[in-house]
N, C-alpha and C positions, 0 to 999 in steps of 0.2 A: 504494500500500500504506500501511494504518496500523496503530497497534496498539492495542488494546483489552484492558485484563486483563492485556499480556503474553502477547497471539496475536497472531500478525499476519497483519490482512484484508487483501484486494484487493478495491477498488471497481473495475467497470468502468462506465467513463464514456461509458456509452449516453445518449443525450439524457434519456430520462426520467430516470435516474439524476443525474443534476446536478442537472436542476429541484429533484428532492428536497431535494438536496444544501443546491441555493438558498435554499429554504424555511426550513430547518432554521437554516442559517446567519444568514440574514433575522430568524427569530426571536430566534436569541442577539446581532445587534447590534443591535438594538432602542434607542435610548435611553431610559433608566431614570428615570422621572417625578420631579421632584422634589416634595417636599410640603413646605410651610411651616406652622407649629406655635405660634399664639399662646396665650401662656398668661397669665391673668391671675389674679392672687391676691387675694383679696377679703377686705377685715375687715368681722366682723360685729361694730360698735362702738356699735352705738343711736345712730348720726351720725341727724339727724331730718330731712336736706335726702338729696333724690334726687341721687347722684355721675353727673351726665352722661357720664362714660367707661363706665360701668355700667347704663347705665339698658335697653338690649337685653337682659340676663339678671337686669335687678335681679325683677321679677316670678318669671321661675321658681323665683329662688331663695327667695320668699317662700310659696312654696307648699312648698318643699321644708325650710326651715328656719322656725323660728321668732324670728327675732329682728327686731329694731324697725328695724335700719338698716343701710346698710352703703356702703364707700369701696371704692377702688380703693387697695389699698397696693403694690401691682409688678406689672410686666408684663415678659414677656419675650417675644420671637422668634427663633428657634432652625428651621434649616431641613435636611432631608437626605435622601436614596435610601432606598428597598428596605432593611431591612437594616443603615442606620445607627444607630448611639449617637451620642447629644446631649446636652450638660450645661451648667448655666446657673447662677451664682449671682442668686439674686433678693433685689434689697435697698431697700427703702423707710423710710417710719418705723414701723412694726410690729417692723423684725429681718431678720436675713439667715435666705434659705434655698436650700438645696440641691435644685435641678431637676435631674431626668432623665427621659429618654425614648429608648424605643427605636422605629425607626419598623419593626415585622414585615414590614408587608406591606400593600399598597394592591391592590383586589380591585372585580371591576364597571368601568363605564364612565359617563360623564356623568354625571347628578345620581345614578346611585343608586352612585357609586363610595364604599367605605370605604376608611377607614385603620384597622389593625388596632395597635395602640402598647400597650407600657409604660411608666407614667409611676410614677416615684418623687418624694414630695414629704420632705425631713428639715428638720427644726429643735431642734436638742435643748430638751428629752432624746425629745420623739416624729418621728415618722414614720411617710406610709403608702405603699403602693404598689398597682397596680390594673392591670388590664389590660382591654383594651375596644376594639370597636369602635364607630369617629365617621366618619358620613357626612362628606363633603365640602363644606365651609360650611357648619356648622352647630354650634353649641356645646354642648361637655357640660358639665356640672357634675362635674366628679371624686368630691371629697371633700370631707370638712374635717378639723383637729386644732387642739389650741389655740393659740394666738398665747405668743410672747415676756412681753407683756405679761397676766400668767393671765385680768383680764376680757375679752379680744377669743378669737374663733376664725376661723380663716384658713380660708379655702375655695377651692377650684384648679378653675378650669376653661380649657379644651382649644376651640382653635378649626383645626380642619385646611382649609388650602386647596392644592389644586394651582396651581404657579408658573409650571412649566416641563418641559420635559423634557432632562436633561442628555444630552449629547453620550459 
């Protein structure tokens, strides 16, 4: 017997009835994927040399923005389940700022698997925040808002890989 709502069922434990039972059970301890979350901050500073930590997104971002150049000023990794909040200060020579993320929900299988995330970027006095699905290996460009320093603008992008699956 168990209780549901505040009725109380009788299972009877016929062989198919367990399998069910199995199944069910089977699903809910599942271990819960972990996902790992690079994030890297980029200034668009007219720097006129290619920043080799950056040079896999430096093109997209030159199709996406307009500026002459750009470094690498923070990076962070930040990892968690299904479900988790994550928070990270990021601090280089640009300025500190304020990371978050939440990871919703991870959905699909093998390469075409997403991550479904909230990511907040603050630095006063702005901030933006965003919500979006990112395949798995693969980077997105976030956003951007101005930099500390008023000639730079910072710009956030998001790299999700699966790790592991926790226990």
């Amino acid at each position: 017997m168990f209780s549901v709502a505040g009725t109380m069922l009788t299972v009877r434990e016929t062989k198919d009835n367990l399998e069910k039972i199995a199944r069910v059970l089977a699903e809910y301890d599942r271990p819960r994927p972990t996902v790992r979350l690079t994030f890297q901050l980029i200034e668009a500073d007219g720097t006129p040399t290619v920043d080799p930590a950056i040079a896999d997104v430096e093109a997209v971002l030159r199709k996406l923005f307009r500026f002459r150049g750009y470094r690498l000023a923070a990076e962070g990794v930040v990892s968690g389940v299904e479900g988790s909040q994550v928070s990270q200060m990021l601090s280089g020579p640009a300025g500190q700022y304020d990371l978050g993320a939440e990871i919703d929900r991870l959905s699909g299988r093998g390469d075409s698997a997403t991550v479904q995330l909230g990511v907040r970027l603050s630095l006063y006095p702005g901030s933006f925040m965003t919500r979006l699905g990112v395949p798995l290996g693969k980077t997105a460009v976030l956003g951007n808002l101005r930099g500390e320093r008023r000639r730079s603008t910072m710009i956030l992008t998001v790299r999700p890989e699966l790790i592991s699956a926790s226990p």
